[in-house]
C-alpha positions in Angstrom: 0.0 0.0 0.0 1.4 3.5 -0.5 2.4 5.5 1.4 -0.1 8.8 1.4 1.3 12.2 2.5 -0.9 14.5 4.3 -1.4 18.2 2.7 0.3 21.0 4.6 -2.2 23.0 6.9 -2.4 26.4 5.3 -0.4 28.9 6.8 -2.4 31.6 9.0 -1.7 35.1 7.7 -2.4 36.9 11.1 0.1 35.6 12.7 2.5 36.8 10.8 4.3 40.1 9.7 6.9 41.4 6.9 9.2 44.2 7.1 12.0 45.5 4.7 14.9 47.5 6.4 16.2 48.9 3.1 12.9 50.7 2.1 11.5 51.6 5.6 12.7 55.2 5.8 12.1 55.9 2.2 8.0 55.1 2.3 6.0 57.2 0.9 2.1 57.0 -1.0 4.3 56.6 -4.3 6.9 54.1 -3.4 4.1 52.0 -1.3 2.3 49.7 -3.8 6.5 48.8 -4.7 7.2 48.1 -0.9 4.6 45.8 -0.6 4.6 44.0 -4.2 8.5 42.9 -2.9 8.8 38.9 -3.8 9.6 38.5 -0.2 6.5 39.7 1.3 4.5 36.9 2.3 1.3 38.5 1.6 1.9 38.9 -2.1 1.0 36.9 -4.5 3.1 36.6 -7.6 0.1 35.7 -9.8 -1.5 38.8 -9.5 -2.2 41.7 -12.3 0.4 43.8 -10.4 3.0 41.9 -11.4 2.2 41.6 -15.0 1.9 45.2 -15.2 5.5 45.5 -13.5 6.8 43.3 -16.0 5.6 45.0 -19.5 6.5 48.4 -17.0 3.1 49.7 -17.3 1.6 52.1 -15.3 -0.9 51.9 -12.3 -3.8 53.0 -14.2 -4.2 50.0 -16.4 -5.3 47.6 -13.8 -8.8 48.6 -14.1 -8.6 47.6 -17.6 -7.6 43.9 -16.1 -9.8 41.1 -15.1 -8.8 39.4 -12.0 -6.9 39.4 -8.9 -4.9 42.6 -8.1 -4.1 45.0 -5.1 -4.9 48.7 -4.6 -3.6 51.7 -2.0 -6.7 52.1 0.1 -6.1 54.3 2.5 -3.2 56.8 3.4 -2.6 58.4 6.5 0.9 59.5 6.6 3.8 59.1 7.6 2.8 55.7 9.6 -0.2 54.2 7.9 -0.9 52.6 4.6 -4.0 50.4 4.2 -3.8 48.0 1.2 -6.9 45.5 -0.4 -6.6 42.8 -2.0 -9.5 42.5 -4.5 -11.2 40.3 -7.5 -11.6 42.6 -10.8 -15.0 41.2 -12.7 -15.1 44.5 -14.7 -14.1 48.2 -14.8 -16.5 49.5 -12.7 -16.5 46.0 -9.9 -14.4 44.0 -8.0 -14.7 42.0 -4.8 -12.6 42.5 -1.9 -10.5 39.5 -0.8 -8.4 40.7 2.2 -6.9 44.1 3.7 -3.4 44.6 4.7 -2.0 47.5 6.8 1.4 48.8 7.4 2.7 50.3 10.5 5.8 51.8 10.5 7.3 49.8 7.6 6.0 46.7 8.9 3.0 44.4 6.7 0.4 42.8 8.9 -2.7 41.4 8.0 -5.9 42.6 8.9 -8.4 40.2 11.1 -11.8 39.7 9.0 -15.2 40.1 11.4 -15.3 36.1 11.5 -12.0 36.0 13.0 -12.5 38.6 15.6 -15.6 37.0 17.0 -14.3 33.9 17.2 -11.3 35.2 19.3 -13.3 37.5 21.9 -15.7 34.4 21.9 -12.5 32.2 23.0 -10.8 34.7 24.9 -14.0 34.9 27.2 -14.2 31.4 27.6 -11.1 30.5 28.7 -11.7 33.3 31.4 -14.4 31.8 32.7 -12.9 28.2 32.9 -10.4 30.1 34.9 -12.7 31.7 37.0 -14.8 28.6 37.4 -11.9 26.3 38.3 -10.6 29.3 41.1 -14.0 29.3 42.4 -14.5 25.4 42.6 -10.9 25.4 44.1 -12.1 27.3 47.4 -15.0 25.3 48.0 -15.5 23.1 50.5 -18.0 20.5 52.0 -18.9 19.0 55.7 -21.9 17.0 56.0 -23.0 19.1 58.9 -22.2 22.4 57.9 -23.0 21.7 53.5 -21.1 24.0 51.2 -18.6 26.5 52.4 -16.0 28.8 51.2 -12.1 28.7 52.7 -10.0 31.8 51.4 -6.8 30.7 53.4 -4.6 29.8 50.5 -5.4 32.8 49.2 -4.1 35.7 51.2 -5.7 38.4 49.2 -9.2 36.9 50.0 -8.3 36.1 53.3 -7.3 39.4 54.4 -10.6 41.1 52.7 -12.4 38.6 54.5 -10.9 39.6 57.5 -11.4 43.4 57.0 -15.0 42.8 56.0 -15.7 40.7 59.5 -13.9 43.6 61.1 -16.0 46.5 59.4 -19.2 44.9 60.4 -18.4 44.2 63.8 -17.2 48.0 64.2 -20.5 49.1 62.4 -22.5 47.0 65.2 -20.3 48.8 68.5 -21.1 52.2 67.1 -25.1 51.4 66.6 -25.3 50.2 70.3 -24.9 52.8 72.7 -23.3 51.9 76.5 -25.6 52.2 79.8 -23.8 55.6 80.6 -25.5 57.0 77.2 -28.4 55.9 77.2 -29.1 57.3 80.8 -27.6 60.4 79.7 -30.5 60.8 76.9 -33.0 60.5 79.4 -31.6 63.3 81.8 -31.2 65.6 78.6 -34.8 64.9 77.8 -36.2 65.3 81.5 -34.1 68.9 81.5 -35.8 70.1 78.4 -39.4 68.8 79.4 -38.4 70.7 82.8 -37.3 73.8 80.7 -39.9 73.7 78.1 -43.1 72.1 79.5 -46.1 70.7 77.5 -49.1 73.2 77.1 -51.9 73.0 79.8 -55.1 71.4 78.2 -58.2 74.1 78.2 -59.9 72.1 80.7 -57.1 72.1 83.4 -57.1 76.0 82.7 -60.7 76.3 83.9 -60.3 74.3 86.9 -57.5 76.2 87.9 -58.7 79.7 87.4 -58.4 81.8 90.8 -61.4 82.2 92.8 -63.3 85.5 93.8 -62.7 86.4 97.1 -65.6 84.8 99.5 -66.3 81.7 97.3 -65.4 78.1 97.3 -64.4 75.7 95.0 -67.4 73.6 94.3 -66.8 69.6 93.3 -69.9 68.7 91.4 -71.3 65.3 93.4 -72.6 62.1 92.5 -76.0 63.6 91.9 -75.2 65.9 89.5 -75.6 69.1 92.5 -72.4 71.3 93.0 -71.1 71.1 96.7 -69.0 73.4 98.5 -65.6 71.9 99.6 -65.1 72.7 103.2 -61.9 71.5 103.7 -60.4 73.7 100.8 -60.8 77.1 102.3 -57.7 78.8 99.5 -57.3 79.6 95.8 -55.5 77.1 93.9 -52.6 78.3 91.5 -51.4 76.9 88.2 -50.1 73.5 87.8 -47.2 73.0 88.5 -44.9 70.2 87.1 -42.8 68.4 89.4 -39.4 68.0 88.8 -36.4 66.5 90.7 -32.8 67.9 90.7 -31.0 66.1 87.8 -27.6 65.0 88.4 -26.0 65.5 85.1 -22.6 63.9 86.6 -21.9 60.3 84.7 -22.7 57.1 87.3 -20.1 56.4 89.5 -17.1 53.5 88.6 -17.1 50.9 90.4 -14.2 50.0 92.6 -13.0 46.6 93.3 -13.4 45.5 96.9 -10.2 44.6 98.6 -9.9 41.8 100.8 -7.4 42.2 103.6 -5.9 38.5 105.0 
């Protein structure tokens, strides 16, 4: 049986650039289209109108006159960029573009189709989140008491966030709860304002306590409905007055160990 030999894998283009040291600092949007059409630029191919045309030294102009493949200055942004296209002459007037090729600074790359550049963002953001899956399964761990948890110890940048996070909300929860001291100081502020500002009297407590005429009692309206002197009260009664105690606005005293003498 024969031996069969296996076809060489075409040769991808994008990973590969060209440059010619000789002609680099002599570029220019006339001496381009002869940088590029070089025979050892990988890029170009030999078969090509632009090489016919070099042969019978013709000018430029007479490739839209050809039918086939050929390559054409695109776009010129000097001193640094030069787009080129490679294209498919049908006619005069339309051709269909094969493949773009861009030079930087006198070197040749080729330029990524759309295909190409989804495919690799697609891949890139794969293998990202294998990554991130595999880091993520790598922390976890399992007790049949406790089920899933995560350990960050290997990793000293989690740990230490971890840490700081535990510490922030402890530190969150000491401010939010006030000490005994405080919260009996709120209530001696309040009692000194209620003392120094006190509530309105209602309008029915102002007409009990209005001062009598001299000569009268006070009369307490009894059980039948009849209003009866009060003998015992024999004096006018004054405004109501609220009854506050001295505040001690000193904090509660610390208390002292007790010492125990042998």
């Amino acid at each position: 049986m024969a031996n069969r030999q296996m076809a060489p894998a075409p040769e991808n283009h994008l990973r590969l650039s060209w440059h010619d040291t000789q002609m680099m600092a002599t570029l220019s949007p006339q001496t381009v289209m002869d940088y590029f059409c070089r025979k050892s630029n990988p890029f170009y191919d030999h078969q090509c109108n632009n090489e016919t045309i070099r042969m019978q030294r013709l000018g430029v102009e007479h490739l839209h006159n050809m039918l086939g493949l050929e390559y054409i200055l695109l776009h010129v942004a000097e001193p640094i960029l030069y787009v080129i296209r490679k294209q498919h002459r049908h006619n005069t007037a339309e051709a269909t573009p094969i493949a773009d090729y861009y030079i930087i600074g006198g070197t040749v790359y080729k330029a990524p189709d759309l295909a190409n550049v989804i495919n690799a963002r697609i891949l890139n953001t794969v293998v990202n989140l294998q990554s991130a899956f595999e880091e993520a399964s790598s922390y976890a761990r399992y007790h049949p008491n406790k089920g899933y948890t995560w350990d960050f110890s290997s990793n000293k940048v989690l740990s230490d966030k971890s840490k700081s996070d535990k510490k922030d909300a402890n530190g969150a929860k000491d401010e939010n709860s006030g000490t005994l001291f405080q919260k009996q100081r709120v209530d001696m502020l309040l009692v000194e304002l209620l003392r120094k500002f006190p509530p309105p009297i209602p309008p029915t407590l102002q007409n009990m306590q209005q001062p009598l005429q001299p000569g009268q009692l006070p009369s307490a309206a009894g059980a039948d409905g009849t209003a009866s002197n009060a003998a015992g009260d024999n004096h006018a009664t004054g405004p109501l007055d609220i009854a506050t105690e001295s505040i001690d606005m000193k904090p509660p005293p610390e208390k002292k160990d007790k010492v125990t003498i042998l």
